[in-house]
C-alpha positions in Angstrom: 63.7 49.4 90.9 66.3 50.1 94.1 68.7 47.9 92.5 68.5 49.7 89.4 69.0 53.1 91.0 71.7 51.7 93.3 73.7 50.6 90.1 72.9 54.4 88.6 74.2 56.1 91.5 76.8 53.7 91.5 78.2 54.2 87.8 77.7 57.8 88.2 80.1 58.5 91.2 82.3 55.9 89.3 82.2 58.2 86.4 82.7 61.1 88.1 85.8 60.0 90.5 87.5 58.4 87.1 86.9 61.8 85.3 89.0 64.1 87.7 91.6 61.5 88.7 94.9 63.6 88.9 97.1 60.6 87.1 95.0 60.9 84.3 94.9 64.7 83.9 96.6 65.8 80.6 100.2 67.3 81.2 100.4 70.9 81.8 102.9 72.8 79.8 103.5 75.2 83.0 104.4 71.9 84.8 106.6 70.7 82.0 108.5 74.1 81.7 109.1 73.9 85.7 110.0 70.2 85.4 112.8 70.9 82.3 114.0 73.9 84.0 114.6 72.5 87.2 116.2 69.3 86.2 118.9 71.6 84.4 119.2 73.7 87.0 119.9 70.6 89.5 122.1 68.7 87.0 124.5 72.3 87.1 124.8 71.9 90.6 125.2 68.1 90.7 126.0 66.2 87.6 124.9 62.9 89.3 121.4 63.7 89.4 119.4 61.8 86.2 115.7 62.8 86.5 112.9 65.3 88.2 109.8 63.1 89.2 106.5 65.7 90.3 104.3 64.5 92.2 101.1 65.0 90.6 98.9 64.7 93.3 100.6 67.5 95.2 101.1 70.0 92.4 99.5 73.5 92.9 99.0 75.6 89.8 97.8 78.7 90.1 97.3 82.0 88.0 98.9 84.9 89.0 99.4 88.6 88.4 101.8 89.9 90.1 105.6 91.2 90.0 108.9 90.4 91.6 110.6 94.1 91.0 109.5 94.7 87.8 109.2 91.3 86.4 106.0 90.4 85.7 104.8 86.4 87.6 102.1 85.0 85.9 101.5 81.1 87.2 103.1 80.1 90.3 103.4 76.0 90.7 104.0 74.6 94.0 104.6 71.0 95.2 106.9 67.7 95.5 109.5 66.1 93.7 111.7 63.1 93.5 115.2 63.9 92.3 116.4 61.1 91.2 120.4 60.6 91.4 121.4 57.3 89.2 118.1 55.8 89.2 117.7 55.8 93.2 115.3 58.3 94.3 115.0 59.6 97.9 112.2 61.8 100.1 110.1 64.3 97.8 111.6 67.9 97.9 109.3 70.7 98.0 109.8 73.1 95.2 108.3 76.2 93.7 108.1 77.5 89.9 107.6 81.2 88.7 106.7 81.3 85.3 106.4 84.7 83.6 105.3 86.0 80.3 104.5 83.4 77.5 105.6 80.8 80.0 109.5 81.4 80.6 110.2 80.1 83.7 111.6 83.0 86.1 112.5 80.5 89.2 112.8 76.9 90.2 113.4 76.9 93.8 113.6 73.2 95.5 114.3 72.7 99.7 114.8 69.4 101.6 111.4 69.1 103.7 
């Protein structure tokens, strides 16, 4: 009977830490936007530069609803990245995303840590 409850509680935090693994989480379209926008932003400044990789696990979406002037910011997404320049990537970059109405990206700001 222990064994048996053992295996339960077991397969059940097994379950539970496999269900909200951040690698497995479904892409979010706010991430996506910030991601595109910010690689074409990066690749105007520096031609050399060949991908954006985010660091899921320190990504920071959240809602918002507030205004920069009178432009209205609706999701704000902090975290890392990897710019990659000719397949060699360095240390992560911190970065931050406005996105405002119906998702249009507003500001992709990245800084060396």
């Amino acid at each position: 009977m222990k064994t048996i409850l053992m295996t339960s509680v077991a397969v059940l935090a097994f379950s539970i830490a496999a269900g909200s693994a951040p690698a497995q989480a479904p892409a979010d379209p706010a991430v996506d936007a910030c991601k595109s926008t910010g690689l074409l932003a990066l690749q105007e400044r520096s031609p050399d530069i060949t991908d954006l990789v985010m660091d899921m696990e320190s990504l920071a979406v959240t809602k918002a609803d507030t205004k920069v002037g009178d432009v209205p910011v609706k999701m704000v997404v902090l975290g890392e990245a990897y710019i990659a320049r000719k397949e060699k990537t360095g240390t992560p970059d911190r970065f931050v995303c406005l996105l405002g109405e119906k998702g249009k990206v507003l500001l992709t700001f990245f800084t060396a840590q």
